[in-house]
N, C-alpha and C positions, 0 to 999 in steps of 0.2 A: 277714441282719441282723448288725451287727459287735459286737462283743464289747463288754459294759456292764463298768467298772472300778469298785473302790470308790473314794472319796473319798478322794484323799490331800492335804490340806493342809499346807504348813507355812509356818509364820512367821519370817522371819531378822531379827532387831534387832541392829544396829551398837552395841554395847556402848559409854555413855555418849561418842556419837559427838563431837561437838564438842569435847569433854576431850581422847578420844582423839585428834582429830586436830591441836589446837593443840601436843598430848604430841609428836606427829612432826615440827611445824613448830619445836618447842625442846625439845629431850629435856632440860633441866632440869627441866622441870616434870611429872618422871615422879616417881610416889610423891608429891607434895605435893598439899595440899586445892588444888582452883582450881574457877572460879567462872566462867561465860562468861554475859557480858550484858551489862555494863559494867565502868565505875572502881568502882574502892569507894567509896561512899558517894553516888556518882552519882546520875541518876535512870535508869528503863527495870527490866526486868523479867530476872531470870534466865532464860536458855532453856536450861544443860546444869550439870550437877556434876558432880564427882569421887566417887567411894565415899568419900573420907576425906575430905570435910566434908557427907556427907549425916547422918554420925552427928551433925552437930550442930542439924538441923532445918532445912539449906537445902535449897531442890526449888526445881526448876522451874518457872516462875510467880510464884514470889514477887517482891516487889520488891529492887533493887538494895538499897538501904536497909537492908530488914529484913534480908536475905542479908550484909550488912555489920555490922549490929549482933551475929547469930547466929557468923559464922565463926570460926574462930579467929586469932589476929593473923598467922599465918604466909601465908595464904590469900593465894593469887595471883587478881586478876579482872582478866577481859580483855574486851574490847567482841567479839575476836570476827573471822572472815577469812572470809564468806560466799562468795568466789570457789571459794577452800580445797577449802568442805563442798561445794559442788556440784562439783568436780572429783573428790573422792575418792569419795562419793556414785555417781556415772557409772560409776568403774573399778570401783566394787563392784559395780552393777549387772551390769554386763560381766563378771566373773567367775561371778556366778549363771546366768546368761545360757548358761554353758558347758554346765551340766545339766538343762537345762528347757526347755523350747519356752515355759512361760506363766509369764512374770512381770510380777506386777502392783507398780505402788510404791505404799504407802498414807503415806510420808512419806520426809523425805529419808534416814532412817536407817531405814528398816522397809519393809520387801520380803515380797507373800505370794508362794507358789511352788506351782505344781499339778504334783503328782508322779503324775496318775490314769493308770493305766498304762505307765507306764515303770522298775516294777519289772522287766522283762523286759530292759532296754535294760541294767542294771546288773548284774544277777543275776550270781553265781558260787557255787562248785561249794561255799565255804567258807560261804557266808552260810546262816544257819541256816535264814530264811523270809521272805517280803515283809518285814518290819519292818524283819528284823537288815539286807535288801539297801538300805533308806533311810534306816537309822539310821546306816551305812558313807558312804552318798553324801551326804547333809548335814553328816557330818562332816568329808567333802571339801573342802565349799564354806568352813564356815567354816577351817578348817586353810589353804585355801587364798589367801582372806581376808589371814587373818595373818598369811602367809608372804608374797606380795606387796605388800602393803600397809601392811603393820604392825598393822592395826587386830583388835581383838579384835568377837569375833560370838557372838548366844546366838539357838538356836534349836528353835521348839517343832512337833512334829507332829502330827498328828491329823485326824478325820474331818470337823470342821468347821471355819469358820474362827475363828470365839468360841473354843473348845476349842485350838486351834494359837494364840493371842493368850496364852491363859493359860497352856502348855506352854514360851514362850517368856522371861516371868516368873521362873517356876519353874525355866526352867534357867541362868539368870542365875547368877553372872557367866560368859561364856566358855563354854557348855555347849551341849548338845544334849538334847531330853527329847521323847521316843515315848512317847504315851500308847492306845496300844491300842483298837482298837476293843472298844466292850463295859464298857472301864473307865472312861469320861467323867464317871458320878455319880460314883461312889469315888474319882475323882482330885479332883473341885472339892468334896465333900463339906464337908469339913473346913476349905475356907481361908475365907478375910473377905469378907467382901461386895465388899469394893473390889476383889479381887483380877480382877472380871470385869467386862470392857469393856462401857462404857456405866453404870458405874455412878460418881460421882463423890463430892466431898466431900460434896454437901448430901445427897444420895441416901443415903447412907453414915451420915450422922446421923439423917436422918428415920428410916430400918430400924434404926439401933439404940434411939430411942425407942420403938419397938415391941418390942424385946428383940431384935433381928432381926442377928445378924453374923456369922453364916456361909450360906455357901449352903444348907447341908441345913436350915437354918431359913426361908431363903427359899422352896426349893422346897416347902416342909410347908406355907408360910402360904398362906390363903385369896386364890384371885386379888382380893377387892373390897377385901381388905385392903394389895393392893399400890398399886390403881389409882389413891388419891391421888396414888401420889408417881412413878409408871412414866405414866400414863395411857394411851394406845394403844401405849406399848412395853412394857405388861405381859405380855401372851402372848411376845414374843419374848427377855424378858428370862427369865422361867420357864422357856422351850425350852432358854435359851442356860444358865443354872445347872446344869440338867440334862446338859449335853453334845450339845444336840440340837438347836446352831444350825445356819446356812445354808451349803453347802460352796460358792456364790459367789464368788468372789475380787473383786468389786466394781470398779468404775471406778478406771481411772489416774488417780491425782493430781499434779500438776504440781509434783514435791516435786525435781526436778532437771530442770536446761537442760543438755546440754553447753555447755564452757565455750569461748565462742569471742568473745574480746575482739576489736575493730575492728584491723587493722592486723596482727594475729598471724598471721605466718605461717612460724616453725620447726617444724620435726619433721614430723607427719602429720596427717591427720585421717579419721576412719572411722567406720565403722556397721555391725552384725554383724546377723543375724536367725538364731535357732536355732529348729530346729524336731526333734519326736520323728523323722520323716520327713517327706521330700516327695519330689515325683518331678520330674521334668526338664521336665515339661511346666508346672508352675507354675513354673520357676525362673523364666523371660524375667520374670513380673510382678515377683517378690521383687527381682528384680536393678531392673529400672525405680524402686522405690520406693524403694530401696538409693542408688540414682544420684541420686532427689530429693533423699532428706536430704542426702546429701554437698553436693551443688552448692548449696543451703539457706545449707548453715551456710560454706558457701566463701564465697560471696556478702554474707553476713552478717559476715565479717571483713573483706570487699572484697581478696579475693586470688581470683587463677588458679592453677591445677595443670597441673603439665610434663609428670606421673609420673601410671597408675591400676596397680593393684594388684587382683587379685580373689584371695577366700578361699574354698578348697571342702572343707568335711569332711565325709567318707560316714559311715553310720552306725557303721560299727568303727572310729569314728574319726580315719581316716586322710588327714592334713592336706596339700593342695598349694597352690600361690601362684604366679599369673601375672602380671606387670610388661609395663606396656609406654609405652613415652615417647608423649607427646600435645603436638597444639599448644595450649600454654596455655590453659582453658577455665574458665569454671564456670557450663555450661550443661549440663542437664540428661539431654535429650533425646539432644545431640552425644556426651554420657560412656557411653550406654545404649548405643549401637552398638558403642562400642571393646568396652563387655565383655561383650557379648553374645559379640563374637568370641573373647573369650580365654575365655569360658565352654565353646563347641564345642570350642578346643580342648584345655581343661582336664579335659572330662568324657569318662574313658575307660574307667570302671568299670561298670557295670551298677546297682550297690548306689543303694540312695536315699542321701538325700542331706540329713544332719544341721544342717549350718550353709554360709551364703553370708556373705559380706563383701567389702564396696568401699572401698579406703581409699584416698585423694588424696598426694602428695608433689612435692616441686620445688616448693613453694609461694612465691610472688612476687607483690606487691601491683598489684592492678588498674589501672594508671594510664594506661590504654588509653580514650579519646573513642570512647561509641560513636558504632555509622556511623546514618546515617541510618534508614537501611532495615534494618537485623540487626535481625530479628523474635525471634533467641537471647536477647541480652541483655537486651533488653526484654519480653519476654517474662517471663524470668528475673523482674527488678524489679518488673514489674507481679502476678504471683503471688504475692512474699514480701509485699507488699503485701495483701493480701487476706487473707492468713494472719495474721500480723499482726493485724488486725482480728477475723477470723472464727476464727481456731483453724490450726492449721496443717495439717489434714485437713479444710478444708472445698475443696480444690482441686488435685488430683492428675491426673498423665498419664493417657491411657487406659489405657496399657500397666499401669500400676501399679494401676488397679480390680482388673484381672483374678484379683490375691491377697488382693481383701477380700470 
């Protein structure tokens, strides 16, 4: 029987993401109140703030309106570069990506991360114990975050995932906060009701007309005295106060696409899978599915690739990269064989085998009639189709099952 891990969760939130990123697209607008949702006085709803105009009671959700009457007059508002948020969004993901085999998006700026065994993966001789070794590697991520990208990151750890939500809160702005196993009552004890996911404004009013505004008075009140205003999420909200929610990391939400506009075809384009290990015999699937997404989203810009590229890092690490020029393609199937080959001859270590990556280059706009009979290309079309409609995992090579 193989080894049961404790529950390691943590939660990574891109620190007033949308601020932050219009701050990079015009570094004027560093240090001043700004406001993303629209014009001022406009209509539509706020979706991000600055710290320096939250002091004045604008949030998120409000109306442009109200957010305009509230601001102060210096207050920059912007409608807002949704291509932007879902490009940076991506590359953040991708850098999480580095130390984790499981990440889940629960929004475009909020990332959970299951770190359940892979304290052994980071361990050093300096780290005091499991905590200090994850409390070191998440400060990696976001350190690294913000060295790349510019964007600032706060993120929270713990045994469940309610518990790592509210660690991530609490370590706001720009921080890291490890709450120990054992300390989950003691930590949420003392804060506000609101402080704990799933609990909102109304919820937040109704429990303080009860007298009810912090959690250790939630947890104390009688469950039939909750069940007006919780109703069937009474028990899991009482777990969740407690520190004794679900260590779950729940379904991928559709909170980023990579960004592949029609006709784009400078620079690269790629797709990485990390994992704690694998072994060589699952590689052929990882790489088949690697190869779908790529040709996916090639096809989706309506460009062919000249160049593939494969990426192999063994578990210490240790990074190599094989190239090799192709006849223009962005069929799926035809990209799996090149890198199947540059896989054998890439793999000469023993070591398993941490992260794969297939990435496309020489990109050139498809403007090739297909032939009649090429069952590739059509092939190709007829599946983004389907996907499309049905999800883009309702239709994959056989090759590519073999790693689900």
């Amino acid at each position: 029987m193989g080894a049961v891990f404790a529950s390691r969760i943590c939660c990574l939130d891109l620190d007033t993401f949308f601020v932050s990123v219009e701050r990079l697209l015009d570094p004027r607008l560093r240090d001043r109140p700004v406001v993303v949702g629209g014009r001022r006085g406009g209509r539509g709803v706020v979706t991000s703030t600055s710290y320096e105009v939250r002091a004045f009671g604008v949030r998120a959700g409000m109306s442009i309106r109200e957010a305009s009457e509230r601001a102060p007059a210096d207050t920059v508002f912007l409608p807002g570069h949704g291509d932007a948020y879902s490009d940076y969004s991506r590359r953040a993901r991708e850098i999480v990506e580095r130390f984790s085999p499981v990440v889940v998006a629960a929004s475009i700026d909020e990332q959970y991360i299951d770190f359940r065994g892979c304290e052994r993966l980071y361990r050093r001789r300096d780290d005091p114990d499991d905590d200090g070794t994850l409390l070191r590697v998440v400060r990696e991520i976001t350190q690294s975050i913000d060295r790349e990208l510019g964007l600032p990151a706060s993120a929270g750890i713990a045994t469940s995932k309610p518990m790592a939500k509210v660690a991530s809160g609490l370590a706001k702005p720009n921080g890291v906060l490890l709450v120990a196993a054992g300390t989950e009552a003691a930590t949420l004890a003392p804060l506000a009701v609101r402080k704990l996911p799933g609990i909102g404004p109304v919820s937040e009013a109704r429990l303080r007309a009860l007298g009810i505004e912090t959690l250790a008075q939630l947890v104390a009140s009688p469950e039939a005295a909750l069940r007006p205003i919780f109703g069937a999420y009474t028990t899991s909200i009482r777990l969740a106060a407690r520190g004794e929610g679900a260590d779950d990391l729940g379904r991928e939400r559709p909170a980023f696409r990579e960004h592949d506009p029609h006709g784009a075809y400078a620079g690269t384009l790629s797709n990485e899978r990390t994992f704690i290990e694998t072994s060589g015999e699952a590689a052929a699937a990882v790489l088949s599915g690697l190869c779908e997404r790529v040709c996916s989203r090639a096809r989706h810009r309506g460009v062919v690739a000249g160049q593939v590229t494969l990426k192999l890092r063994y578990t210490d690490f240790h990074t190599i990269t094989r190239a090799r020029t192709i006849e223009p393609t962005s069929v799926d199937f035809e990209l799996h064989r090149v890198v199947l080959e540059l896989y054998r001859e890439a793999r000469a270590r023993p070591l398993p085998i941490r992260l794969l990556g297939v990435a496309l280059a020489k990109l050139r706009l498809d403007n090739v009639q297909l032939a009649l009979f090429d069952d590739g290309d059509r092939r190709g079309v007829a599946v983004d189709r389907v996907r499309e409609k049905f999800g883009y995992d309702a239709v994959h090579l056989a090759s590519t099952l073999a790693a689900k």
